[in-house]
C-alpha positions in Angstrom: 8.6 5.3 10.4 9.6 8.6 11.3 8.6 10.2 7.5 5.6 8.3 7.5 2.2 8.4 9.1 -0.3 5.8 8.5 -4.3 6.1 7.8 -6.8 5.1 10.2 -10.3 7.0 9.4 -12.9 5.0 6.9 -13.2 8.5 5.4 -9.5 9.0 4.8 -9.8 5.4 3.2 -12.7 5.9 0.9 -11.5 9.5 -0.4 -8.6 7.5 -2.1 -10.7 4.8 -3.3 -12.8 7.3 -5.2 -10.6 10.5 -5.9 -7.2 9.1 -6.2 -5.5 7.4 -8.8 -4.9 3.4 -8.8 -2.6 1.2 -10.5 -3.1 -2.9 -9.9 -1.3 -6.1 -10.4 -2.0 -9.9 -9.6 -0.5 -9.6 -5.9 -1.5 -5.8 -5.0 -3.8 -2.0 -6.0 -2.3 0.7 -4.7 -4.2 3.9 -4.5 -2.5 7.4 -4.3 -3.4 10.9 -3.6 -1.6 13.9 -3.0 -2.5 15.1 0.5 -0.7 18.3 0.9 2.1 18.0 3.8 5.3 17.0 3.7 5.0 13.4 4.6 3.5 10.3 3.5 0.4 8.4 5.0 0.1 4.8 3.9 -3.0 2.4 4.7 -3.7 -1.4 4.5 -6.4 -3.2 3.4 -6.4 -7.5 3.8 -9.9 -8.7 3.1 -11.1 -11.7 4.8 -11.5 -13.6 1.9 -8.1 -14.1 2.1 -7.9 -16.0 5.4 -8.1 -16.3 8.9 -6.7 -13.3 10.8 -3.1 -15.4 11.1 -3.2 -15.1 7.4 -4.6 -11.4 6.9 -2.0 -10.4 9.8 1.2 -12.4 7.9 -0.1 -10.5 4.6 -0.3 -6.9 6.0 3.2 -7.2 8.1 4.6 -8.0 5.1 3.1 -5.3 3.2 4.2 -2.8 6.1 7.9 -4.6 5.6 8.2 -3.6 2.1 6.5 0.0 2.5 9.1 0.4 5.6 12.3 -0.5 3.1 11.4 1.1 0.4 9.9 4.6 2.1 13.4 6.4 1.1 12.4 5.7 -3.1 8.6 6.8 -3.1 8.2 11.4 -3.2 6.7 12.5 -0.7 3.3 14.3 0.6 1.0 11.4 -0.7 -1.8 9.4 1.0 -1.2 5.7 -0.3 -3.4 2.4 0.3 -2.2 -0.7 -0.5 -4.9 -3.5 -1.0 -3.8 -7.2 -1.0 -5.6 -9.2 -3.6 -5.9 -13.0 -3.2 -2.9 -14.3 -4.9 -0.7 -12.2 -2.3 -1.5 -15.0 0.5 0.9 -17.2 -1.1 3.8 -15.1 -2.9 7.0 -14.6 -1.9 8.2 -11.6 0.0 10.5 -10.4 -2.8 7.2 -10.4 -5.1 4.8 -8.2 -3.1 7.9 -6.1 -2.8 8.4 -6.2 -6.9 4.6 -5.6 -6.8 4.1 -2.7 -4.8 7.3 -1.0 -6.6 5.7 -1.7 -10.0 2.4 -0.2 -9.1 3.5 2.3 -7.3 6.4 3.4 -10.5 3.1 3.5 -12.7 1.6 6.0 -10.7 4.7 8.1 -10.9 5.0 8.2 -6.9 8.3 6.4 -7.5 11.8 8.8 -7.1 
């Protein structure tokens, strides 16, 4: 992920949750925020009332799968987070991916 940092401060995490813009569906919310650089930071969030940590891990490699793939169509200098909601534990790969694209096409991150 050379174009792409990812977010590791609570503080970084809750600024998006309250300033930025979100867009959900069934399998994911992504929050967004410009961040002023010339890059993109991107966060997870797996709750653990989706699973045991086998589970939360599968969901959130997945989620950084689809992020790492699809990097080249989102604009860049944006902070992003990417919650999983509960149905995610049991979609396919090619829906999170459909999901995530969607959301993040509504928020007009999307090239």
């Amino acid at each position: 992920m050379n174009s792409a940092s990812t977010l590791k401060k609570n503080s970084d995490f809750h600024r998006l949750y309250n300033r930025g813009k979100a867009s959900a569906n069934p399998l994911v919310v992504v929050y967004c925020r410009k961040n002023g650089r010339d890059l993109n930071r991107i966060g997870y969030t797996v709750s653990k009332k989706l699973g045991k940590a086998v589970t939360r891990n599968r969901i959130r490699r997945r989620m950084r799968e689809v992020y790492r793939l699809n990097m080249h169509k989102l604009k860049k200098g944006f902070d992003i987070v990417a919650v999983a909601r509960s149905k995610t534990a049991d979609a396919a790969y090619s829906e999170i991916e459909e999901a995530f694209l969607k959301a993040c096409a509504e928020l007009g991150i999307s090239e």
